[in-house]
C-alpha positions as CSV (number, residue, x, y, z in Angstrom):
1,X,-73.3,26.3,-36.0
2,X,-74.8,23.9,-33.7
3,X,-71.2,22.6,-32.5
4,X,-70.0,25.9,-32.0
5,X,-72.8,26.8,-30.3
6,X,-72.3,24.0,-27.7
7,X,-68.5,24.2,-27.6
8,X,-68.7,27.9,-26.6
9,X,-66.4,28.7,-23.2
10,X,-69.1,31.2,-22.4
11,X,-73.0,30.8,-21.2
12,X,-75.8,30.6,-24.0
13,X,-79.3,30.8,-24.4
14,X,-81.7,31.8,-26.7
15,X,-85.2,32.2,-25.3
16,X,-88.2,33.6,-27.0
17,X,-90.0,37.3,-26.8
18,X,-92.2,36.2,-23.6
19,X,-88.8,34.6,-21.9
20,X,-89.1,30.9,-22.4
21,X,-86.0,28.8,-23.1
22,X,-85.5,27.5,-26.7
23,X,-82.3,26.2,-26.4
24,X,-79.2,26.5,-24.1
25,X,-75.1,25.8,-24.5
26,X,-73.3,23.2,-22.4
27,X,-71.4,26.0,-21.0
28,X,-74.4,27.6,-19.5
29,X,-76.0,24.0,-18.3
30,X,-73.1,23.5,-16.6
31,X,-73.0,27.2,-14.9
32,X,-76.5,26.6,-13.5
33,X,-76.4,23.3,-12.7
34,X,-79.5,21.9,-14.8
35,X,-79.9,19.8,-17.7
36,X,-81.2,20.9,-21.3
37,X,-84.5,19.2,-20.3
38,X,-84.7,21.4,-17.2
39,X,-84.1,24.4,-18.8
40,X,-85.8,24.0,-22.5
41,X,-89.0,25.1,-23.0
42,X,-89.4,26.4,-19.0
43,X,-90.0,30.6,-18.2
44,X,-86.7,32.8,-17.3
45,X,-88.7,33.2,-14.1
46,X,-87.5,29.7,-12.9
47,X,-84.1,30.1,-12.9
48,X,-83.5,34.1,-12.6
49,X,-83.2,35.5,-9.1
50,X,-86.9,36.9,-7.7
51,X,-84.8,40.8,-6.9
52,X,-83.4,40.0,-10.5
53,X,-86.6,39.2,-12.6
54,X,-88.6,42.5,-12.7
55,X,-85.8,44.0,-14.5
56,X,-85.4,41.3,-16.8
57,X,-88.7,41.0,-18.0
58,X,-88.3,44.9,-18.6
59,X,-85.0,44.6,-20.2
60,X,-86.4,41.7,-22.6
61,X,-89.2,43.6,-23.8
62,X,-87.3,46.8,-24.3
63,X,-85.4,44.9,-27.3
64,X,-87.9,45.6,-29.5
65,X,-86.6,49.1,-29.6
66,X,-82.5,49.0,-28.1
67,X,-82.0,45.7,-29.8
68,X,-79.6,44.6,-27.3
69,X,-78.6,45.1,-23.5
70,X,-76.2,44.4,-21.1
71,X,-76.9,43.9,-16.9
72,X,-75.4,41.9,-14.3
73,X,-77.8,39.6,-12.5
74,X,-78.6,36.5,-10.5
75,X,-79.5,33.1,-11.9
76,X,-80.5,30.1,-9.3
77,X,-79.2,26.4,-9.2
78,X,-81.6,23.9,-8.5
79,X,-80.4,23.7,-4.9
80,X,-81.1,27.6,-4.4
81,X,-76.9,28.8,-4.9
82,X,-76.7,32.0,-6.6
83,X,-74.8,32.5,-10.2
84,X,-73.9,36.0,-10.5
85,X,-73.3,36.6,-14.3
86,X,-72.7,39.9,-16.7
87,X,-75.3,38.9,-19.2
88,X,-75.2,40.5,-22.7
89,X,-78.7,40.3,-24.7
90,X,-79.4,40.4,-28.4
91,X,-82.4,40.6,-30.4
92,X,-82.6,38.7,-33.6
93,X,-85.1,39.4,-36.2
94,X,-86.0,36.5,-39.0
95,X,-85.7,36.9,-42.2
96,X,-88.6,39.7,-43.0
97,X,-87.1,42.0,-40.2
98,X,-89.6,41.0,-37.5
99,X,-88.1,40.9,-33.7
100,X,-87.7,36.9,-33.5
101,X,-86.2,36.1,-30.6
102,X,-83.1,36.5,-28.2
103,X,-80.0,35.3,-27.7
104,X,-78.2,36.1,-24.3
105,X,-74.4,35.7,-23.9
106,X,-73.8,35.0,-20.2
107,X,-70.2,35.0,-18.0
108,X,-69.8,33.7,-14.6
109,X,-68.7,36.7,-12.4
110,X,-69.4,35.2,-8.7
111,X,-66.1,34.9,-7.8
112,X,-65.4,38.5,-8.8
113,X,-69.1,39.5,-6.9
114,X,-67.9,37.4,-3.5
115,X,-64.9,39.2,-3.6
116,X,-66.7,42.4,-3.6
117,X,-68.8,41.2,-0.9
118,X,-65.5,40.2,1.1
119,X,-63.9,44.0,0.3
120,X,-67.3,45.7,1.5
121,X,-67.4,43.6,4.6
122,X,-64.0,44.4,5.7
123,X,-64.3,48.1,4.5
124,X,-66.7,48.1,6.8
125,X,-65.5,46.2,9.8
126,X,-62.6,48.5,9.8
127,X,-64.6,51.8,9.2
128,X,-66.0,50.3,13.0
129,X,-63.1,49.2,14.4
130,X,-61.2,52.7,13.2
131,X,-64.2,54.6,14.7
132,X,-64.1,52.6,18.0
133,X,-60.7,52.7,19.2
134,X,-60.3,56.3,21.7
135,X,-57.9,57.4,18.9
136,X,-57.9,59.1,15.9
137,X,-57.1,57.1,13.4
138,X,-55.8,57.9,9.4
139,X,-54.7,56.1,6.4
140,X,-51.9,58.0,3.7
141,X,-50.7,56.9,0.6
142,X,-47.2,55.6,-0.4
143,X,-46.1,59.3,-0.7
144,X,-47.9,60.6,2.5
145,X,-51.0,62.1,1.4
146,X,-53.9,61.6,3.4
147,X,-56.5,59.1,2.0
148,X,-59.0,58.5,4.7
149,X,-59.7,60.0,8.3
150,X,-61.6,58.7,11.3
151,X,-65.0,59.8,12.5
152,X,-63.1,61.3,15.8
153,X,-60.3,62.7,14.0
154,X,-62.4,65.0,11.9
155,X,-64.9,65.5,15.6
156,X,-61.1,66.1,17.6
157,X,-59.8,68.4,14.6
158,X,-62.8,69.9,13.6
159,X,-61.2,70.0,9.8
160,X,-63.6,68.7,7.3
161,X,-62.8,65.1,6.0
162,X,-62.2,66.3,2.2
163,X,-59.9,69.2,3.5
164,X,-57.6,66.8,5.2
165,X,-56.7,64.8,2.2
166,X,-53.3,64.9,0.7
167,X,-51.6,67.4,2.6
168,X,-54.4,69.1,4.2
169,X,-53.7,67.7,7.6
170,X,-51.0,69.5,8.0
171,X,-53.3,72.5,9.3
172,X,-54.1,70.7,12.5
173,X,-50.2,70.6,13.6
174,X,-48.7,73.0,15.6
175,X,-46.6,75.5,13.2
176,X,-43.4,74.0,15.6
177,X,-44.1,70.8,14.8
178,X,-44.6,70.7,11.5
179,X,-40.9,71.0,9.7
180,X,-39.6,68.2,12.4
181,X,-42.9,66.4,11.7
182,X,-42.3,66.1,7.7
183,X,-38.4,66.1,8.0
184,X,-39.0,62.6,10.1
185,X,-41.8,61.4,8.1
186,X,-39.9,61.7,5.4
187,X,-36.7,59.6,6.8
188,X,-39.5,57.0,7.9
189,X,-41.1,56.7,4.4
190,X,-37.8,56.7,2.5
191,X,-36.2,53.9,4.9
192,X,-40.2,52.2,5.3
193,X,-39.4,51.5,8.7
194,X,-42.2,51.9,11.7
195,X,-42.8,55.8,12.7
196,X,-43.6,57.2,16.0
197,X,-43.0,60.4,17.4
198,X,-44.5,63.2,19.4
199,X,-46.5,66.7,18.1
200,X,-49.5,68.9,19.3
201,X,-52.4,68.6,17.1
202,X,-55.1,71.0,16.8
203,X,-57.8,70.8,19.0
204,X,-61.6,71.8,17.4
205,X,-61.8,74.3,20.5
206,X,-58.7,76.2,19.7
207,X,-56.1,74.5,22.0
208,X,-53.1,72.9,20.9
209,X,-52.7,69.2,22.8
210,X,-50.1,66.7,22.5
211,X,-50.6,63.6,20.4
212,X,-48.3,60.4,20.2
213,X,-48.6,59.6,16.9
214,X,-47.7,55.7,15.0
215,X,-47.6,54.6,11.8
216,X,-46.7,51.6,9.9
217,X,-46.2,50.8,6.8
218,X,-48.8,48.2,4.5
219,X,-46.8,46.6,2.2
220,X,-47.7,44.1,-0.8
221,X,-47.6,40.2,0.3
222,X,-45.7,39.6,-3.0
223,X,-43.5,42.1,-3.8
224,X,-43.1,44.0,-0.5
225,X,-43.7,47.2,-1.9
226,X,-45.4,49.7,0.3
227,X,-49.1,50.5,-0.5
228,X,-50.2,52.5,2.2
229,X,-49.4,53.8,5.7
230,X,-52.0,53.0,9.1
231,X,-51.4,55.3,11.6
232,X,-52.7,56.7,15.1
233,X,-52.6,59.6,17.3
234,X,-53.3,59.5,20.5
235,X,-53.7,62.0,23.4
236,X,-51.2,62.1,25.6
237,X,-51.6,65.9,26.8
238,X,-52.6,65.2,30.5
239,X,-49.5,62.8,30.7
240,X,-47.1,65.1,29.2
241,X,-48.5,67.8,31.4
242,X,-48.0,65.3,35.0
243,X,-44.5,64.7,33.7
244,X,-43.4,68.8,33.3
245,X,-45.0,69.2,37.2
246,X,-43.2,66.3,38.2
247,X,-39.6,67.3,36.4
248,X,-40.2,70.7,38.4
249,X,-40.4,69.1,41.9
250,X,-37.8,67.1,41.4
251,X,-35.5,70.3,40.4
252,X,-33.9,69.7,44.4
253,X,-32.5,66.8,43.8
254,X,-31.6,66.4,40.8
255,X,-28.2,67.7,41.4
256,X,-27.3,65.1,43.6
257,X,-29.2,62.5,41.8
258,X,-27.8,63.1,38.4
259,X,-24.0,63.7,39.9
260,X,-24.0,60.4,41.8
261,X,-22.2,57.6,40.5
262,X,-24.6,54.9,41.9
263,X,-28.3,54.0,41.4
264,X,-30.8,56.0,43.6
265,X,-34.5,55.8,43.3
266,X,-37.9,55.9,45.7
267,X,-40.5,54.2,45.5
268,X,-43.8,54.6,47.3
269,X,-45.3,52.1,49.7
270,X,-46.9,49.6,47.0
271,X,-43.0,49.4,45.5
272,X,-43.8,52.0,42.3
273,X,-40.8,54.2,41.7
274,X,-41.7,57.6,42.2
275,X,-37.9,59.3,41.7
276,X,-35.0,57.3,40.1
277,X,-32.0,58.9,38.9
278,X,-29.5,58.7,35.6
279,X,-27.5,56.0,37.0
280,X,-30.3,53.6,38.0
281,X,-32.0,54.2,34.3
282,X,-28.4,52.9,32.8
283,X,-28.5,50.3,34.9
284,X,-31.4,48.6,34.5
285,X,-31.9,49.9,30.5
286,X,-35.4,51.6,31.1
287,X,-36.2,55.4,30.7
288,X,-36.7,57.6,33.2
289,X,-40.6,57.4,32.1
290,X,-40.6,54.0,32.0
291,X,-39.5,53.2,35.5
292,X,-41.6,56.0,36.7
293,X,-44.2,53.4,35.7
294,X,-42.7,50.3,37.6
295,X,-42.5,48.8,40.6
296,X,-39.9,47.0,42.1
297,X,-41.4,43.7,41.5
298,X,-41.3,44.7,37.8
299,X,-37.9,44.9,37.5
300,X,-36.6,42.2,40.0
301,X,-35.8,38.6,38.8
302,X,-38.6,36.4,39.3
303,X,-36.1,34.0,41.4
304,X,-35.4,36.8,43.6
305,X,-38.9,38.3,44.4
306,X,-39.6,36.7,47.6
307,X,-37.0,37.7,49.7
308,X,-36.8,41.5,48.5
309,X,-40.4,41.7,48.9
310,X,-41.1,40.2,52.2
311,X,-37.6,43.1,53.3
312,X,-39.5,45.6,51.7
313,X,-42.8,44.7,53.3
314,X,-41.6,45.0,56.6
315,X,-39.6,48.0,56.2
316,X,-43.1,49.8,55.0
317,X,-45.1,48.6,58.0
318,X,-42.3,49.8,60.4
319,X,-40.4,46.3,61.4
320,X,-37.6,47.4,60.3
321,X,-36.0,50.4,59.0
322,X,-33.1,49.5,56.6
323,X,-32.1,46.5,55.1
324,X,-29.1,45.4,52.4
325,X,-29.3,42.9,49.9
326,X,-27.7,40.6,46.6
327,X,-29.9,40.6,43.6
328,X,-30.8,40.4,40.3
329,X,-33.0,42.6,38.3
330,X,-34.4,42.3,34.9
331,X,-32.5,44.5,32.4
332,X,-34.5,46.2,30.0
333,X,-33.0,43.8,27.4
334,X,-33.9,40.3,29.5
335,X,-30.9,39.8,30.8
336,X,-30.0,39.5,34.6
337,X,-28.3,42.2,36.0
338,X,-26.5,42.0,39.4
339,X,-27.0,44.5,42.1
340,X,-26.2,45.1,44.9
341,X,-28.6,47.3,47.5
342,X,-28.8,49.4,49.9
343,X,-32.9,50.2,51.8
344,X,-33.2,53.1,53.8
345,X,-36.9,54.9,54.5
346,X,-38.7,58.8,55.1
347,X,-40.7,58.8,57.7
348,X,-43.2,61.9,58.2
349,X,-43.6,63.6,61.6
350,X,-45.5,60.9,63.3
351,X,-43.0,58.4,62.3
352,X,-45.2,56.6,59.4
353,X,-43.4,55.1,56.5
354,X,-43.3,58.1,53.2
355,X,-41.6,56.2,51.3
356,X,-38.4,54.5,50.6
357,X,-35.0,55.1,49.2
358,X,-32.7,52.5,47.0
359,X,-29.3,52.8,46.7
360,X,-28.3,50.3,43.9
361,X,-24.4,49.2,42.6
362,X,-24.1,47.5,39.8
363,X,-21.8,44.2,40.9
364,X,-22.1,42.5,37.8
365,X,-18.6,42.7,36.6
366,X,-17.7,40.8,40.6
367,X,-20.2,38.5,39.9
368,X,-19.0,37.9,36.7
369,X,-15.4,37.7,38.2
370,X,-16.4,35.0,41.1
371,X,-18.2,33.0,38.6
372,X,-15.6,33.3,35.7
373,X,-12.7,32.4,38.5
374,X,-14.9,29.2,39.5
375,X,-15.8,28.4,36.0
376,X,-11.8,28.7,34.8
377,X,-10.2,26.8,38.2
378,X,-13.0,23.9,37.3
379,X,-12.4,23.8,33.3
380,X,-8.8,24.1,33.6
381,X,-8.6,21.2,36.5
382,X,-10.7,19.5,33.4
383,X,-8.8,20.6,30.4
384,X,-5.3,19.4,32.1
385,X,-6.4,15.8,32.9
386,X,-7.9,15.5,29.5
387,X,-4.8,17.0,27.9
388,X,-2.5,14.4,29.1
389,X,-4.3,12.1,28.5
390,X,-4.6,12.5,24.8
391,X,-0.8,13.1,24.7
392,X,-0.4,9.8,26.5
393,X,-2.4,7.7,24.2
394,X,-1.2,9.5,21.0
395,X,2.4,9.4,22.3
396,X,1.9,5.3,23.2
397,X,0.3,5.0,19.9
398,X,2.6,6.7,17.5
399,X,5.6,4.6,19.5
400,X,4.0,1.4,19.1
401,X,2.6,1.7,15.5
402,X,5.9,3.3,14.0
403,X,8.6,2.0,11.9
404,X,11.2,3.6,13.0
405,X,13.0,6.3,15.6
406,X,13.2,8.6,13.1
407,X,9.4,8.3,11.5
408,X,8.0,8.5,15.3
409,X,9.6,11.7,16.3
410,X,8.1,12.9,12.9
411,X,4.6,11.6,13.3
412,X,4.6,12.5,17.2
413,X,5.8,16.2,16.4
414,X,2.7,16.6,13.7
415,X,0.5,15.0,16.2
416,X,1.4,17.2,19.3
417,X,1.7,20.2,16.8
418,X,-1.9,19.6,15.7
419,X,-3.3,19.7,18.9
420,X,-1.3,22.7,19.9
421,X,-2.8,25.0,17.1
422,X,-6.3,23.3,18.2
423,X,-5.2,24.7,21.7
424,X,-4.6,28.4,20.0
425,X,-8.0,28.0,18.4
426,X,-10.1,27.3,21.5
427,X,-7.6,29.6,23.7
428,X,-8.9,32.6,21.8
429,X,-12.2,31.7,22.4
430,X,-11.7,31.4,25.9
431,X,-11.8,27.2,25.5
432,X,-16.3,28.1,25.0
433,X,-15.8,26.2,21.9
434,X,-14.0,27.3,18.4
435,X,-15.6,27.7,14.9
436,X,-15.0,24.8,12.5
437,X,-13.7,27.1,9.8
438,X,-10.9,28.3,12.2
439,X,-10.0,24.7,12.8
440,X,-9.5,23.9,9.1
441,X,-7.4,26.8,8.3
442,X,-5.0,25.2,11.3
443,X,-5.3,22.2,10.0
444,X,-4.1,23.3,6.3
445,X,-2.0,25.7,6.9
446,X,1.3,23.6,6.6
447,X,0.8,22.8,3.5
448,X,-0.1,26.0,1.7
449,X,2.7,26.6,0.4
450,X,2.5,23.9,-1.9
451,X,0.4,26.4,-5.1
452,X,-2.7,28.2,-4.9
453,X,-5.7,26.5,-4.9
454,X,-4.6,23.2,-4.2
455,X,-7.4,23.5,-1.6
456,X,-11.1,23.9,-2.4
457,X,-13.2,24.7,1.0
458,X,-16.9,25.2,1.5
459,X,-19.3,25.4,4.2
460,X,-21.4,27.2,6.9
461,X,-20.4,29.2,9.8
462,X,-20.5,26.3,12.5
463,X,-19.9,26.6,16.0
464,X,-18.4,23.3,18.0
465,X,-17.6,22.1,21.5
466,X,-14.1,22.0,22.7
467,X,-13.8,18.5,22.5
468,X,-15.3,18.8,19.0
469,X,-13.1,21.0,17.8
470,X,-9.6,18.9,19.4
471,X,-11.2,15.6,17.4
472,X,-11.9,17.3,14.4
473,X,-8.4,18.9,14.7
474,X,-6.7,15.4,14.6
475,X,-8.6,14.4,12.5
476,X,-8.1,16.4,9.8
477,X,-4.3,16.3,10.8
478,X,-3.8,12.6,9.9
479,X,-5.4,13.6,6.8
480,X,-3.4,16.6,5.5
481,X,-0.3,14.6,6.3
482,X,-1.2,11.1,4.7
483,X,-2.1,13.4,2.0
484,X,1.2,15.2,1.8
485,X,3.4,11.8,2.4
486,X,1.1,9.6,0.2
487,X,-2.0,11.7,-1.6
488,X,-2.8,14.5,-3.7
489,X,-0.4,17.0,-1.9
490,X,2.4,15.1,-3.2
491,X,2.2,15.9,-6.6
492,X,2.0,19.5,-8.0
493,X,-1.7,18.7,-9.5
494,X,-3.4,17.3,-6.8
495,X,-6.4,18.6,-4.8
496,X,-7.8,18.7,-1.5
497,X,-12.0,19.9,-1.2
498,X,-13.1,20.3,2.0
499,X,-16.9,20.8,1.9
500,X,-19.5,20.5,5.3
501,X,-22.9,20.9,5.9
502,X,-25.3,20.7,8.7
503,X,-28.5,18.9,9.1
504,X,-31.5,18.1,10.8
505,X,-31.9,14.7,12.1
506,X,-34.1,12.6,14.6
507,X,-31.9,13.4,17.4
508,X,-30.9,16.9,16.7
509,X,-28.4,18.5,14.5
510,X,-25.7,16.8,12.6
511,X,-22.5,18.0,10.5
512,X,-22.0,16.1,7.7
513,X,-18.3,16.7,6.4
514,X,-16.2,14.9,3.6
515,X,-12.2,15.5,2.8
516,X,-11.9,14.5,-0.8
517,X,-8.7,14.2,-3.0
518,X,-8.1,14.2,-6.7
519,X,-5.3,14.4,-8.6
520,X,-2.6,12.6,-6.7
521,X,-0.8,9.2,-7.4
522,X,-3.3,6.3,-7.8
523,X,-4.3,5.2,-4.5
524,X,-4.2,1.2,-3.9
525,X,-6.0,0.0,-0.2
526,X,-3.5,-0.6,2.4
527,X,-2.8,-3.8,3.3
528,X,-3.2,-3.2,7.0
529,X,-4.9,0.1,8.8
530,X,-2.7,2.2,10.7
531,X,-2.4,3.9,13.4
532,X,-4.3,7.2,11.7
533,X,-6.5,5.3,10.5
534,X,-7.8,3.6,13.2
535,X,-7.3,7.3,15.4
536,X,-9.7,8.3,13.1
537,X,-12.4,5.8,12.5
538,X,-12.5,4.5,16.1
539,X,-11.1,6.4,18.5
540,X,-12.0,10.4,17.9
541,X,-15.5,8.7,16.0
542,X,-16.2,6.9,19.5
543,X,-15.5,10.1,21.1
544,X,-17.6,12.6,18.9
545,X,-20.5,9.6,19.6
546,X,-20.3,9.7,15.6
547,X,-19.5,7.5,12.4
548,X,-16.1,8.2,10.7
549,X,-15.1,6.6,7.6
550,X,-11.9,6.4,5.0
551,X,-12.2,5.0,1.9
552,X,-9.5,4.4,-0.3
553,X,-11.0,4.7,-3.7
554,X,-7.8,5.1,-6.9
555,X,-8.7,7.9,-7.8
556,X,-8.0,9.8,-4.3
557,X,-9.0,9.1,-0.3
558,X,-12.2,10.3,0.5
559,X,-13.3,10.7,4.4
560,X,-16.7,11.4,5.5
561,X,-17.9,11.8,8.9
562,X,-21.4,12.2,10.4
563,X,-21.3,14.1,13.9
564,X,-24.0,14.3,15.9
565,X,-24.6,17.1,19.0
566,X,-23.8,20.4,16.6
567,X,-25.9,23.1,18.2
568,X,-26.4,21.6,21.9
């Protein structure tokens, strides 16, 4: 009994009627920290918590008549750490039936009791923060139903905290509002996407105000699955009442405003817009609302500032009273937009600067023109000096290297062929580069004809550089037709995988691809390396700045290359 005793997974302790210690587990040593000697034959009061021992001492003596209990409370390591532990006492009698002593069966719960702590310490610092920020603030369930309101939503409301739960909230909305309200909320929750719209809650003095209103949904770290939804409404009567006054005075223009074809907006004399129209709101990507809430330094490219400002300054103090200008504003999306404008300013009656009208057209699409026109002239001037060059060497090459008449008109008609359909390739993409996949269809395509899935192909989407793509093109040009001549394309068994990768190295990223053959006639090493060979593990590896490498193993060619630059 002893042993079992000691080799219990759970505290105990058997201590006589007055609370001294007559013998204690390993288990329970160990969860306070103390030795037998410092626990056997010493009071409960040395190791039980002060708050804790009253009701101990209580509990103990009350065994004479409940003959066992069960409490959660505090025991003290020597260097003053709490132990918070659901302890479970027993009385046992000897053998006449007398109350003998008790034996206490104790389980370490502080982890469970800190995490309690933690819980009620963030309850509480959000129950603050929640009834700190200037807007109401609520918490539903998965399925919508109110769990918990803010202090100032119940104040704002004037609806009791218990009657907004589940549903109940829905007697502070506006009648109006409520059908779109749940017909959206309902979208939202299905889809679990972020919510925000626009309704008029019910103020506690009777008026109906308008609220925006957020929500997002709290979602499981594990699983993902939604838990709850936070969400705000905030006031927003007094703006939505400025912007109705504001669409009313603007009822003169807007015919003209709306109707024209070109950007018009005015903007006071610290650059705020004050009026923009349709066309300007497309053009730059913002809302109406939004720009009424920008300047023109907002919007303008920071490259640009200085010289549209310093215009606009002196056109406000009177130095001048129109002026036109080339620039570029920020898009709503981040991207530079070109304009082109047009400044003209109201005065009033004693000739002071009102304010100041834009007239803005959109001359991205010239810009785009001028710059595409320079760009082509320059890559095309480029493109043809490189282009005859490579025909020159290959054409020197393949006449020097072959055998006979015959096999260089062959070889040279692949060749040129090859970099023709690497031409189609990077002509389609307007020569900004070509997509590896696209290249090895080109490259293959010949020799598809020659039984289904005699080629096995694998890899990313991978983006390369022109002069990638024409290297890789050879490249996998000598190999398709040493393959065909020599390889596993010259049988009817043979097989061609294709696989590539990328990955991370010291100097950026790499592609990693390898051409592999099985099937074909036994290979032997040639004696010599050719003229494809060599193309391929000197010249197009010295141009890619990369390592190419054929091996001619008997069971089929294998070619592997490591390129570095993929992603620059």
């Amino acid at each position: 009994m002893d042993a079992l005793f000691n080799q219990a997974t759970v505290g105990l302790a058997e201590c006589d009627l007055s609370g001294r210690i007559l013998r204690a587990n390993d288990y329970f040593c160990a969860m306070l920290a103390r030795s037998r000697d410092e626990l056997i034959g010493h009071p409960l009061g040395d190791i039980v918590h002060p708050d804790d021992l009253p009701r101990t001492e209580a509990l103990l003596a009350g065994l004479l008549k409940e003959d066992r209990y069960e409490v959660e409370k505090r025991y003290l390591r020597p260097d003053g750490s709490v132990v918070w532990t659901r302890t479970a006492a027993n009385l046992i009698r000897d053998e006449s039936g007398r109350p003998d002593k008790a034996l206490a069966v104790c389980i370490d719960i502080s982890t469970n009791k800190l995490q309690e702590q933690h819980l009620r310490e963030s309850e509480e610092r959000f129950r603050l923060l929640a009834n700190s920020v200037p807007a109401l603030v609520w918490i539903t369930d998965p399925e919508g139903g109110i769990t918990y309101t803010s202090e100032l939503w119940t104040r704002y409301t004037g609806l009791p905290p218990h009657e907004a739960l589940g549903q109940g909230w829905l007697k502070s909305i506006h009648p109006d509002d409520v059908a779109e309200t749940l017909r959206l909320w309902e979208e939202v929750r299905a889809r679990g996407i972020r919510y925000e719209t626009e309704i008029r809650y019910l103020c506690h003095d009777g008026a109906y105000r308008w609220h925006v209103v957020r929500a997002n949904p709290y979602r499981h770290s594990a699983t993902g699955e939604i838990l709850a939804w936070f969400g705000s409404s905030t006031d927003i009567h007094e703006r939505k009442v400025t912007e109705a006054t504001l669409r009313e005075s603007e009822q003169r223009l807007r015919a003209t405003y709306e109707q024209a074809a070109i950007g018009i907006g005015e903007v006071d004399a610290d650059g705020r817009f004050i009026r923009v129209n349709e066309r300007l709101c497309a053009i730059s990507g913002y809302g109406r609302g939004e720009l009424l809430s920008m300047t023109l330094e907002d919007i303008t490219y920071p490259e640009d500032r200085g010289s549209e400002l310093e215009m606009f300054r002196k056109q406000m103090s009177g130095d001048i009273t129109s002026y036109s200008i080339e620039k570029r504003l920020v898009h709503r999306n981040g991207n530079p937009v070109w304009i082109g404008v047009s400044a003209s300013r109201v005065d009033d009656l004693e000739g002071r600067p009102l304010y100041g009208i834009r007239v803005i057209r959109d001359i991205s699409a010239r810009k785009r023109a001028e710059q595409s026109q320079s760009l082509l002239i320059n890559e095309l001037n480029h493109r043809v000096k490189n282009t005859l060059t490579t025909v020159q060497s290959i054409a020197r090459q393949t006449l020097h290297n072959a055998r006979t008449p015959e096999q260089a008109a062959e070889d040279l008609e692949s060749r040129l062929l090859a970099l023709s359909r690497a031409h189609d390739v990077l002509t389609r993409e307007n020569w900004e580069g070509a997509r590896f996949s696209d290249i090895v269809a080109q490259a293959i395509a010949p020799y598809l004809n020659r039984g289904k899935g005699r080629f096995q192909v694998t890899g990313p989407e991978t983006r390369l550089t022109p002069q990638q793509a024409l290297a890789l093109a050879m490249a996998l040009q000598e190999l398709a037709t040493n393959a065909a001549k020599y390889g596993s394309l010259s049988n009817d068994e043979g097989i061609v995988t294709i696989g590539w990768y990328l990955a991370e190295a010291p100097d950026g990223l790499h592609l990693h691809l390898t051409w592999r053959e099985s099937g074909g006639p036994p290979v032997e090493p040639p004696t010599r390396r050719g003229f494809g060979t060599r193309l391929i593990e000197r010249s197009l590896a010295r141009e890619l700045d990369g390592t190419m490498k054929i091996d001619f193993l008997p069971r089929g060619v294998v070619f592997t290359a490591d390129i570095p630059g993929m992603g620059d």
